[in-house]
C-alpha positions in Angstrom: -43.6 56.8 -11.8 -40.4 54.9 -11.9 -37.9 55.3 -9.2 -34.2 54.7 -10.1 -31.6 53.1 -7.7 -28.2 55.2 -7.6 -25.7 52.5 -7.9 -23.0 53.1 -5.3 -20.9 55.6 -6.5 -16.8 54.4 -6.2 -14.6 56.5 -4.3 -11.8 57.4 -5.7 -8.6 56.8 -4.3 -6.4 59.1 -2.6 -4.3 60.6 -5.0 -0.6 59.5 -4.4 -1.3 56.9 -2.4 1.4 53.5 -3.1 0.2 49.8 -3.3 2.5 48.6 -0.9 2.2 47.0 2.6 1.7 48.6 5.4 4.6 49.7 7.8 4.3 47.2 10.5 4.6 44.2 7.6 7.2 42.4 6.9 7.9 44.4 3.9 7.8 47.7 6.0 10.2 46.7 8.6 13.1 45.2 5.5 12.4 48.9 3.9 13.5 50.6 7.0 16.2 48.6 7.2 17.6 49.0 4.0 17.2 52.9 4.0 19.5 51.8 7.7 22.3 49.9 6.0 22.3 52.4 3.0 23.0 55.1 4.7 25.6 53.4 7.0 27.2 52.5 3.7 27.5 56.0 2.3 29.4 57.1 4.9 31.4 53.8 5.0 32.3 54.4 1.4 32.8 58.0 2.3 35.6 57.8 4.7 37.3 54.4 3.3 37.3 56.6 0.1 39.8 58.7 2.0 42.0 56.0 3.1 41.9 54.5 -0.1 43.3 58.1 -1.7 45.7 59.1 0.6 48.8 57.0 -0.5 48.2 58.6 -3.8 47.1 62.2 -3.2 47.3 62.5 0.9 44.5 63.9 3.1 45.4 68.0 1.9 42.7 69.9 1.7 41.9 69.6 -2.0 41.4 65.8 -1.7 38.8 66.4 1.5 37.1 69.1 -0.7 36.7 66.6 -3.5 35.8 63.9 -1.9 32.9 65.2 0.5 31.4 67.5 -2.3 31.6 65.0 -5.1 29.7 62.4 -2.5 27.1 65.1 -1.5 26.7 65.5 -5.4 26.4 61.5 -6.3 23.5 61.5 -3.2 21.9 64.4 -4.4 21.6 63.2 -7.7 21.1 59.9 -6.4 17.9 61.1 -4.2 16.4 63.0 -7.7 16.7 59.9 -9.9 15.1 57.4 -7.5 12.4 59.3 -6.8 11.5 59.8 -10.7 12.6 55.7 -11.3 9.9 55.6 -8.1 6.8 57.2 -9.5 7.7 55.4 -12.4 8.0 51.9 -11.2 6.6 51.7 -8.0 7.5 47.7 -7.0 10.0 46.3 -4.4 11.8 44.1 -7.0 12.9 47.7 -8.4 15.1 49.1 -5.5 16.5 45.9 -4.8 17.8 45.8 -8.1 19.3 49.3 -7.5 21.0 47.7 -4.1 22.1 45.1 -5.1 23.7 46.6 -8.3 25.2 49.9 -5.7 26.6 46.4 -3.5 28.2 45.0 -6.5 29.7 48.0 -7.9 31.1 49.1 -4.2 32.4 45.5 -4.0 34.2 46.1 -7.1 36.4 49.5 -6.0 39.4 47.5 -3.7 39.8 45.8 -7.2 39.7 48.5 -9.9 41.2 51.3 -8.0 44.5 50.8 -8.3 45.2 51.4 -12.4 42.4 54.4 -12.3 44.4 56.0 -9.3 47.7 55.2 -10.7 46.4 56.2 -14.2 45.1 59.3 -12.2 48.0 60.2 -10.4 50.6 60.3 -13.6 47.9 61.7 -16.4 47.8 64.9 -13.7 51.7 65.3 -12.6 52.3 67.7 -14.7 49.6 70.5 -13.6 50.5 73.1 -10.7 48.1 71.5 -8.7 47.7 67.9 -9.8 46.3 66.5 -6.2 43.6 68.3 -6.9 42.9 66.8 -10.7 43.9 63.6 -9.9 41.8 63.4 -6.8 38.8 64.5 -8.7 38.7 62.1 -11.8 39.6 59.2 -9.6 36.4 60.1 -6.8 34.5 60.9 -10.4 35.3 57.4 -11.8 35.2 55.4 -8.5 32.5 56.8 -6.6 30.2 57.7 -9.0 27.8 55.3 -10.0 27.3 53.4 -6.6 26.6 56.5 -4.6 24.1 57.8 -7.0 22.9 54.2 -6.8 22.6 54.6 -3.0 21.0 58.0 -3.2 17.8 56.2 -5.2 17.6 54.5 -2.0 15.6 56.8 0.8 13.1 58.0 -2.0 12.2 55.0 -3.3 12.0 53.6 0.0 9.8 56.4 0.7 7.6 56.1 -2.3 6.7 52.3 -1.6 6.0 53.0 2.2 3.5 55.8 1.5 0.1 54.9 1.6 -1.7 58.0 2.1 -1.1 61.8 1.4 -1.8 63.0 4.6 1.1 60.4 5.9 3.4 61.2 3.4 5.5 63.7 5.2 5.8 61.9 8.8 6.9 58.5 6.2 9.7 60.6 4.6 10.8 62.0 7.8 11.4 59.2 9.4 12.9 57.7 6.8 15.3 59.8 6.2 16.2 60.4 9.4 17.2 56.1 9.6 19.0 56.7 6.9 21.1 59.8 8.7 21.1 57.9 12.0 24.3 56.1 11.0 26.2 59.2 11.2 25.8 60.0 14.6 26.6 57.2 16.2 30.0 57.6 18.5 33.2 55.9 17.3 34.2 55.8 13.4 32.1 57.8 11.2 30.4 59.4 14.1 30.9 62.9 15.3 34.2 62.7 16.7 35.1 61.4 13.2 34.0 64.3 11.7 36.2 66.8 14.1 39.3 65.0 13.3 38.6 65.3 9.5 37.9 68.7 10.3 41.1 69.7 12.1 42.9 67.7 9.7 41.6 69.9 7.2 42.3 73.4 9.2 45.4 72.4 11.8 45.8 76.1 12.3 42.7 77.0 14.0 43.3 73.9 16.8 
């Protein structure tokens, strides 16, 4: 009677685990703080966008409203793509191509922003409210592309740090809340920033 050995049987790895280092590399530690300077960049790009519009358009209303939800929008969209360019190609090299393409192409505005706002500001003169139309193209044409860019950031950053299911959720979460942190820290861009946008915004309920 023969007896047959079982060769040992491979386990499977965990579904949705990453081949990337683990968090205390070297690796781990740049990942956090890219997701870091991202996020400080959003909002730096977010409130110099202001300052950059306001000797065209002014800080009304309208150009506020524009400005923050078209930013929200680019991250949003931002935070979808990276995570599908992610799962798709899953390597380091990938989201620093992505930064260094959002760096380039926010390095880029002081220089190209003066024909699209000028451009912006005389193609909309003629419309009742033309602050509004003119503020909108220029945040579309300006702000578009790098802030999507920047979005692909925390996902992807996510993606390459997650090493097993069960630690998925904790890795995301702190992530994301690096990449928030920026925002409130006292002085410019903090909260106090925030309030004065605010009452600039509403002046009649201060």
């Amino acid at each position: 009677m023969s007896t047959k050995t079982s060769s040992p049987k491979k386990v499977p790895k965990e579904d949705g685990a990453a081949a990337a280092p683990s968090k205390g590399s070297l690796q781990g530690w740049l990942l956090i703080l890219l997701v870091f300077v991202a996020g400080a960049c959003s909002l730096a790009v977010e409130l110099s966008a202001s300052r950059l519009l306001a000797p065209y358009f002014g800080t009304s209303l309208f150009v506020w409203a524009n400005l923050i939800g078209l930013i929200l929008l680019y991250l949003t969209i931002g935070y979808y793509i990276g995570g599908r360019v992610a799962d798709r190609y899953p390597r380091p090299a990938v989201l620093y191509l992505l930064t260094i393409c959002a760096s380039i192409l926010i390095g880029l505005i002081p220089f190209i922003s003066r024909p699209i706002l000028l451009w912006s500001l005389t193609s909309f003169a003629t419309f009742s409210i033309s602050i509004f139309y003119g503020s909108l193209v220029s945040v579309i044409l300006l702000f578009a592309v790098p802030m999507i860019l920047l979005g692909c950031v925390s996902p992807f950053a996510i993606r390459l740090s997650v090493e097993q299911v069960i630690r998925s959720g904790r890795t995301a979460g702190q992530l994301y809340a690096i990449s928030t942190l920026w925002r409130c820290v006292p002085g410019r861009g903090g909260p106090r920033t925030r309030a004065v946008q605010i009452k600039a915004c509403f002046p009649s309920c201060f």
